[in-house]
N, C-alpha and C positions, 0 to 999 in steps of 0.2 A: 524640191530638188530631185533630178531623175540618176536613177543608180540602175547597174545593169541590175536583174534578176537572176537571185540566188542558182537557178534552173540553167541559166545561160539564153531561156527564152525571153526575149523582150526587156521591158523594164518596169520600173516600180519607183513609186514617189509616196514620201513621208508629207501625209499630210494631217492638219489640227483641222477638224469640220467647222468646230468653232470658231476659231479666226476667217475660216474660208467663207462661211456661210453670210461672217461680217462684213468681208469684203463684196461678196456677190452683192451683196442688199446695198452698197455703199457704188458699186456701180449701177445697178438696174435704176436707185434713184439719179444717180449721174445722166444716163441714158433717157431718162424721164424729162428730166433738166433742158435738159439739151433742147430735144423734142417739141416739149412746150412752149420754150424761149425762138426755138427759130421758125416756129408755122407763122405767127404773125408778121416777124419781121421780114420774110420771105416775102409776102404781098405787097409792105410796102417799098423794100427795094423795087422789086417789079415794075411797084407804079411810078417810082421817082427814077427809074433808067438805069440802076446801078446793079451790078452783078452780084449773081447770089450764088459763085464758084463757090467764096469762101463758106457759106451758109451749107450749101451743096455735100463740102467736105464734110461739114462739122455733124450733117442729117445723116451721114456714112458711116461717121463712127459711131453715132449713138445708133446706129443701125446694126452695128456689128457685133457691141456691145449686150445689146437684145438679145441678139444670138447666141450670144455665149452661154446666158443667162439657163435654159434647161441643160446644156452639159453639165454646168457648174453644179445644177441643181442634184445630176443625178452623180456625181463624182461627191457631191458634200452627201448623198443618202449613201453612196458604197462605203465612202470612209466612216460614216457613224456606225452602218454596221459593224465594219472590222475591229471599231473601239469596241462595242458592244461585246464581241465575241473574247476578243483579250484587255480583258482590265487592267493588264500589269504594264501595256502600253502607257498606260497614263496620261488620253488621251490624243494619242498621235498616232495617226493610222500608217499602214504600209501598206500599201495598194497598188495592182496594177495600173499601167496608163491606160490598158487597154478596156475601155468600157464594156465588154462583152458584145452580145448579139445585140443589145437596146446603147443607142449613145443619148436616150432623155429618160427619163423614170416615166414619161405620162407614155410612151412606146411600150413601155415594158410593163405598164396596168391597162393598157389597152387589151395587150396580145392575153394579156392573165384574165381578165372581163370577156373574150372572147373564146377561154376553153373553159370557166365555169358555166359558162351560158351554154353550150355545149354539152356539158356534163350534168347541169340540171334538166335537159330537154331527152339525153338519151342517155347516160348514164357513162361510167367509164371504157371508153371502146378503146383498143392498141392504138388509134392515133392521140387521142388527147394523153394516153399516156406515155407516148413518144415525147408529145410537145414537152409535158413537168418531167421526163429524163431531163431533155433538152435543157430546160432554166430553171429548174424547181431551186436552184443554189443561188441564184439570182434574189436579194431580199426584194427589191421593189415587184417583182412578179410573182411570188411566192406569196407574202404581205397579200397582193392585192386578189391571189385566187383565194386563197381562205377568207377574205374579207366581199368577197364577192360571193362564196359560197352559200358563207352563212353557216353556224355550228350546227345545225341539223341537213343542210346541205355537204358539208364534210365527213359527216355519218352516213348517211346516204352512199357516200362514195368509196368510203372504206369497207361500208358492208356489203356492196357489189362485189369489190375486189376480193371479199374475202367469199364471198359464198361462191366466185367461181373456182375456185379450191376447195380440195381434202382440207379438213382442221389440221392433220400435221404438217401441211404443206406450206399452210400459209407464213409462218414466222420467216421460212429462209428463201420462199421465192423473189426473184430478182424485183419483181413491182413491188414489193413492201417494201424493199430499201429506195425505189425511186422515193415513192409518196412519202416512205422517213423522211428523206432529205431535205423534200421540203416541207412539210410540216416542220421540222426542227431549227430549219432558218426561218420558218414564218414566225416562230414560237419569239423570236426576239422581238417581234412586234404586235405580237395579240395577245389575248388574254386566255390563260387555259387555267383560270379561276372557277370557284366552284357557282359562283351565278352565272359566268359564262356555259360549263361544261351542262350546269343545271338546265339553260335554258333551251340547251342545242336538245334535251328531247323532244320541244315542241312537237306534244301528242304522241312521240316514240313511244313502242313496246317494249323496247329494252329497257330492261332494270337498269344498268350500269354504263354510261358510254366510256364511260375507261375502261371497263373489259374489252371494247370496240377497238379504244383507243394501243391495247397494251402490246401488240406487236411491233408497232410505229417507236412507240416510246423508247425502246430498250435499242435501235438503232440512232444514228448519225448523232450529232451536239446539238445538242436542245440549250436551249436558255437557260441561265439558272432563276431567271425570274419564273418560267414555264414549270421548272422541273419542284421550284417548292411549291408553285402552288398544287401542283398534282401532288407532291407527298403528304401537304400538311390535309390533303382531303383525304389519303389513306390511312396514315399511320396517327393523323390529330382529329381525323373527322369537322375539320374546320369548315365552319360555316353550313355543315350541312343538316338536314333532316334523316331524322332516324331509321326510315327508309333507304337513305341514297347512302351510299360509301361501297369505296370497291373494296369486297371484302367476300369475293368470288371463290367457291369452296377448293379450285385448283389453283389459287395464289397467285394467277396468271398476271394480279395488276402488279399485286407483289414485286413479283421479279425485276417484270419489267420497268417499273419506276426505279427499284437498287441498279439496275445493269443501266437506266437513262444515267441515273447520280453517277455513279462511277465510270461515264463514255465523257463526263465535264467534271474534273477532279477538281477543279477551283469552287463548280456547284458543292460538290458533294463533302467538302474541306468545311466549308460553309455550313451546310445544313448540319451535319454531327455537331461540330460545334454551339452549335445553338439549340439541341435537341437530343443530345445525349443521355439524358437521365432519360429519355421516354423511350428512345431506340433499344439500349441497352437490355432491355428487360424484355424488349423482341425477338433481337438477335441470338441472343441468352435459352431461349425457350426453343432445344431442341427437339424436341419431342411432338412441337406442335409444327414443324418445321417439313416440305417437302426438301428430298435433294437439289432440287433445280435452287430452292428459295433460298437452300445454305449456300451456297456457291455463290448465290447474288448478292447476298450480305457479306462474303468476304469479301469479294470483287468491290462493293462499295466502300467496306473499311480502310480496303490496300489504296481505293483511289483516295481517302480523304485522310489517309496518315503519310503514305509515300509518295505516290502519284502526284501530287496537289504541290509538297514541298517545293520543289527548283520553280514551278509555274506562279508561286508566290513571293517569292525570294526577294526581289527586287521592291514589292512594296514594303518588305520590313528589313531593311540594310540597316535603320537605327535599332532598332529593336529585334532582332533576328528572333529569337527565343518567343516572340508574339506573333509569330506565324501560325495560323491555325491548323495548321498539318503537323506541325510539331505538338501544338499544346494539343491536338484530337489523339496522337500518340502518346504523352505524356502523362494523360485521363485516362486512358486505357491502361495504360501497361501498369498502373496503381491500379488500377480498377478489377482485372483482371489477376493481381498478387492477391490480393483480400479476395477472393472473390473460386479459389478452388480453379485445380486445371482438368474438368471432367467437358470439356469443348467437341465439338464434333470436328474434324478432320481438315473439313474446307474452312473454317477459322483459324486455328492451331497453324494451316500453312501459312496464313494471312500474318498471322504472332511473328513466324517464323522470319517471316521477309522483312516486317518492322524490326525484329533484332537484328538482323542484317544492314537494315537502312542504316539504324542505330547505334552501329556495333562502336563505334570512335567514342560515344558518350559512357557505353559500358566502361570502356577501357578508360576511362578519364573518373568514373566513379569507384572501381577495381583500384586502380591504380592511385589513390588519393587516401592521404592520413587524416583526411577530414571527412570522408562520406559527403564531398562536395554535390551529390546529385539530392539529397537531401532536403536543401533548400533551392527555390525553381529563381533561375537567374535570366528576368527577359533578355541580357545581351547575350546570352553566350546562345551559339548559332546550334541546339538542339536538344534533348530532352533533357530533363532535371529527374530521377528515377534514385533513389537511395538505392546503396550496394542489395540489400535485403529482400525488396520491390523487383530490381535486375536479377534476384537468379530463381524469383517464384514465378517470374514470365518469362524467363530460358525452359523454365522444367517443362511447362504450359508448352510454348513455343515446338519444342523437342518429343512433342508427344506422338508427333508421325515420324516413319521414314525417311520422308522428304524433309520435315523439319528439321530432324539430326544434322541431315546433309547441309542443310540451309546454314544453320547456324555453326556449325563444325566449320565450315568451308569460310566462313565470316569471321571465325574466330581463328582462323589457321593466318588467313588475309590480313588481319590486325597483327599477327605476333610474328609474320614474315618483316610486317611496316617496322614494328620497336625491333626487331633483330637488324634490321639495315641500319638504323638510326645509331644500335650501342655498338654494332661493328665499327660504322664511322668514326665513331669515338674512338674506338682503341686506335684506329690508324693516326688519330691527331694529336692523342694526349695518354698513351698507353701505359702510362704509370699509375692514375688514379682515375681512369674512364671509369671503372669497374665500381666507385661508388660514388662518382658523376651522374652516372647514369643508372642510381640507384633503385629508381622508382618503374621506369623501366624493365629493368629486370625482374623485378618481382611481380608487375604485372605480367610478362611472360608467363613466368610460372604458374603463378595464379589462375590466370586464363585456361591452362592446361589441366591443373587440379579442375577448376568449376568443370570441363566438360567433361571428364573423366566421372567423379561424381555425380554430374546429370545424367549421363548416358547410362552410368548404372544404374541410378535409381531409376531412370526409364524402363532399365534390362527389367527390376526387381517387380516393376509394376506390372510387367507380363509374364509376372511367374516365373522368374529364373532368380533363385534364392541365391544369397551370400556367396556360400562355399562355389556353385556355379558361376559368380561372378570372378572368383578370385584364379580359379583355374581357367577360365576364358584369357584371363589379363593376363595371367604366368605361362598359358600355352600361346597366346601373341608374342611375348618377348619372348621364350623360347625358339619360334620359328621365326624368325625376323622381322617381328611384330607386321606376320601378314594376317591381315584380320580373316578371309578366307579360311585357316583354320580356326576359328572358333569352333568351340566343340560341340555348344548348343545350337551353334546355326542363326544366332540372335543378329551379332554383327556383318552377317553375310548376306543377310535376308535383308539388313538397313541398306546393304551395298557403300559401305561409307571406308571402302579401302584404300583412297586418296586419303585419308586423313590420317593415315598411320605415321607420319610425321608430329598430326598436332599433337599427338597423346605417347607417344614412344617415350619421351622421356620422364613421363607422369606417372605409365604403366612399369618403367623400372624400376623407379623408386616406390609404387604399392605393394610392387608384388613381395618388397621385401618385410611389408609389415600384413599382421590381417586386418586392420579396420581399414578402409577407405580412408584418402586423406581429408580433413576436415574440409567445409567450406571455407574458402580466405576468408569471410567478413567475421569468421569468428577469431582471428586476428584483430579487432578490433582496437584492443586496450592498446596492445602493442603499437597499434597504426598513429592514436591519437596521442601516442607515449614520444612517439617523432616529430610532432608538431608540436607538442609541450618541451621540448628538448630546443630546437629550432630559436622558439619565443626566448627562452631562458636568454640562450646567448644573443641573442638579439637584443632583448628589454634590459638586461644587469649588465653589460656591459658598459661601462661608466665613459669608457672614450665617446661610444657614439651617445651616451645622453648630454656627454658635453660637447662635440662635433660633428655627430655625425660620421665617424669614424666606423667604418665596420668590421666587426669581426670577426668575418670570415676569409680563409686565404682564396685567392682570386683562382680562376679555375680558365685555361683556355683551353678550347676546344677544335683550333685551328682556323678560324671565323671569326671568331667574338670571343670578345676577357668577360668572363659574368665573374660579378663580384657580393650576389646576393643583395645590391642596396635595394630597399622595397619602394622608392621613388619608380620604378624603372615599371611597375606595375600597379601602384596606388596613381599616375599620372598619366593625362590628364582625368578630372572625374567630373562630371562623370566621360565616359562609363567604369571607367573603373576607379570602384570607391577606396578612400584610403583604410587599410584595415588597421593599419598603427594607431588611430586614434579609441580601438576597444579594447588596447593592451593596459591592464592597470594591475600592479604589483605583481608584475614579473606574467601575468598570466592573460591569456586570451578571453576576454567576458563573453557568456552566451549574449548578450547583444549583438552580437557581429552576425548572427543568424537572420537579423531583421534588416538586414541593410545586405540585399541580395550580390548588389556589386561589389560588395568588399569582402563578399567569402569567397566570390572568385577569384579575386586579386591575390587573397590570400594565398588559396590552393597553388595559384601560378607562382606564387611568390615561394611557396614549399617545394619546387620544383625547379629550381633555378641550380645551376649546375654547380656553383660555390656554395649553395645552403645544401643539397644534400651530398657534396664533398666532405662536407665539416660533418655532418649530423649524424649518417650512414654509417662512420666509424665505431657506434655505438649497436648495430642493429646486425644481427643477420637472417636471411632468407635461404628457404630449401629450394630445391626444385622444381617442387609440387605447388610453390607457391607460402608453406608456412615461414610466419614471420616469428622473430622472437630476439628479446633486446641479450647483448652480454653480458 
């Protein structure tokens, strides 16, 4: 089906290679048919006088037929590539109509067989590198010059290009990004395995031809088939001899393989995932680490925790939660709790941006009398991270400048979202919005205490002791909570004077006490004191064990009557498990921990606007986020 293009240039058709490829083979034998059947017959009409118009026809279209036959060929090789490059199509490519400069694939390995042949007789001159500008993105040209070059013919050509450059010249000059380009579409069709890359030194002098390689690498989308087998030769030594590994004293392969991983986020989602425990302990080793090398292991963390998520999405709609961008975030940020916040700076920003990605499941574990992150729930669409876990990779996260701002700014963005949500309320139902929207608000608050408290214990850990912390915070509200007077100069130096909103009302209520306000999750007792309270009238209530009768008063909200029944969230299951069935004598069994769908049902079910109408009348909340029952 042809659809205009996105660009407004031309157009583009959605097509499946495999069906198409079926149907080519399903005419060409047609075409064959034909062929075969009317040569004979042709003769003897001839000889017995009778016309062979209609024969004539029939030699026409199996003739046209033929012809179609290498466009077809080379339309089913462009659409396999474009599956190739996006998995999350699921097979169904989106392709121009326009065939490029080649309308056959055997055009387009001709013209590619006639500039290696070229390039092995004289070497890289400005016209064959005009020609791979020109199609190097073209896979059946691209494919067929690195397969015509041959692995120590592709060396060859790259150590040309590079020896007519300065050493620093070479990474950003404009011919390294041609020949990236294609080398990275060729990568979807060749082997850049370590008996491949072993064999390309036929008689070479170089130690390493991934050092060769390591300029190339770190530009254009390379394959993720290309891009693991180059890392598992670096960071797994796969397949190779004790001799050969890039393991180059200026970490040049290094980088450049993290900066390939993280240019293919769906690569790079992939490889952590599968290779975590081995990475981890590399990234970890700052000491052994160049700056160029930390910055490409953030770059590859952000592409395989945040970057990778939306480009994955689609193939885990049932399962959202078994997204590997999530679960490579989710391993981390426990990993990283246990694990001390002493990071080097281009990580730490990396933390910073995942709590940001993240920040909706903070507020969803913050905000919960169950510590609903706790237990890891594959439907719910992102990290499963206990309250405890979430603020030892905030402190982590908050350990730069930028990080402050990161997550301050993420954390302001979340409690603008729940202050629209409880304002709404009061405009629908302004009598009891206020403990409707119970959980809510304390998340507010909450949220404000944690960064209030992180930001200090930030302050403290660069030397600006207590008493300095408290006069900071009392000469903010004092001047109108403009951080620009702080008197150490700490909050002026983060530059984080937009956020004098998040913390204004956090910093009011501290300055009137001297300790800091406690973290929320040591609220805990209390938290798990409102889901025990909840159960109570829910499970002893004798109308609903005899009907189904509930007993809580109905709550509207100007939209929708919620009336707390747990049908409305135990239904359908899966995915969402029944949690009524681990209520036994009045109380919630730790079994319900093990049956992941029905602690979320739960949590949602503690959050319904008639259960915490009823329940909330028992509890109250500070500002700062402390909780504590009446």
């Amino acid at each position: 089906m042809n659809r205009p293009a996105p660009d407004g240039g031309g157009t583009y058709s959605s097509i499946d290679p495999t069906k198409l490829q079926g149907a080519a083979t399903a005419l060409t034998k047609t075409a064959s048919g034909i062929t075969s059947s009317i040569v004979p017959l042709r003769d003897r009409f001839a000889t017995g006088g009778v016309s062979t118009s209609h024969l004539d026809k029939l030699g026409h279209f199996a003739s046209t037929i033929s012809d179609l036959g290498p466009e077809l060929t080379r339309r089913i090789s462009l659409a396999q590539f474009a599956c190739s490059q996006h998995p999350e199509w699921n097979g169904v490519a989106h392709v121009s109509d326009d065939l490029g400069d080649f309308t056959t694939t055997a055009a387009a390995q001709a013209a590619a067989k006639k500039i290696a042949d070229d390039v092995k007789k004289n070497g890289l001159s400005d016209a064959t590198l005009k020609d791979i500008q020109d199609h190097g993105l073209d896979p059946d040209y691209a494919e067929a010059l690195v397969k015509n070059l041959g692995g120590s013919g592709v060396l060859n050509m790259l150590r040309d290009q590079q020896l007519s450059l300065p050493d620093d010249k070479v990474a950003d000059d404009p011919s390294t990004q041609v020949l990236a380009n294609m080398l990275a579409t060729a990568s979807y069709r060749c082997d850049f395995d370590y008996p491949h890359i072993k064999g390309s030194l036929d008689g070479h002098a170089y130690p390493d031809p991934l050092y060769i390689m390591a300029p190339y690498i770190q530009k254009g989308v390379w394959s993720e088939k290309a891009l693991t087998q180059m890392a598992d030769i670096r960071f797994k030594g796969t397949g190779t001899d004790d001799d050969f590994i890039g393991n180059d004293s200026d970490q040049r392969v290094e980088q450049s393989i993290l900066k390939g991983l993280a240019n293919n986020p769906v690569a790079s989602a992939h490889y952590f995932a599968n290779n975590h425990d081995t990475l981890y302990p590399m990234m970890r080793n700052e000491k052994m680490l160049f700056d160029g090398t930390k910055s490409a292991w953030a770059s590859f963390v952000h592409s395989a925790t945040i970057d990778s998520r939306d480009q994955m999405a689609l193939q885990y709609l049932d399962k959202p939660g078994d997204n590997p961008a999530i679960k490579n975030a989710e391993w981390l940020m426990k990993k990283v709790a246990g694990d001390g916040d002493d990071w080097y700076g281009e990580m730490t920003d990396t933390f910073a941006a995942m709590s940001s990605e993240y920040m909706d499941d903070y507020a969803r574990t913050l905000g919960s009398s169950i510590d609903v992150g706790s237990v890891t729930d594959p439907g719910h669409d992102g990290v499963s991270v206990s309250t405890a876990d979430w603020q030892k990779f905030l402190k982590t996260s908050m350990s730069t400048n930028e990080g402050i701002k990161a997550v301050g700014y993420a954390m302001k963005a979340k409690i603008d979202q729940l202050r629209i949500s409880v304002n709404q309320a009061e405009v629908n139902s302004p009598s009891d919005s206020a403990q409707a929207a119970f959980w809510d608000r304390y998340t507010m608050g909450a949220m404000q205490s944690t960064f209030l408290n992180l930001f200090s214990q930030v302050a403290s850990d660069r030397d600006k002791d207590a008493e300095d912390q408290r006069n900071m915070w009392k000469g903010l509200v004092d001047k109108g909570i403009s951080l620009a007077m702080d008197p150490k100069g700490f909050a002026t130096d983060v530059g984080v004077d937009g956020l004098k909103d998040l913390i204004g009302m956090a910093i009011d209520a501290t300055v009137k006490a001297t300790p800091m306000p406690s973290m929320p999750d040591g609220d805990f007792d209390v938290k798990q004191g409102f889901a025990k309270d909840a159960i109570i009238r829910l499970a002893t209530n004798p109308d609903f064990a005899k009907d189904q009768k509930l007993p809580f008063k109905t709550y509207d909200d100007g939209d929708v009557t919620w009336d707390g029944n747990p049908t409305l969230y135990t239904h359908p299951s899966p995915p969402n498990g029944d949690f009524t069935q681990y209520i036994h004598d009045g109380e919630m069994s730790d079994d319900i921990k093990k049956d992941p769908a029905a602690w979320s049902s739960y949590n949602e079910w503690l959050h319904d606007p008639a259960v915490q109408n009823a329940v909330s009348d028992g509890f109250d909340y500070e500002e700062t986020g402390g909780l504590q029952g009446k």
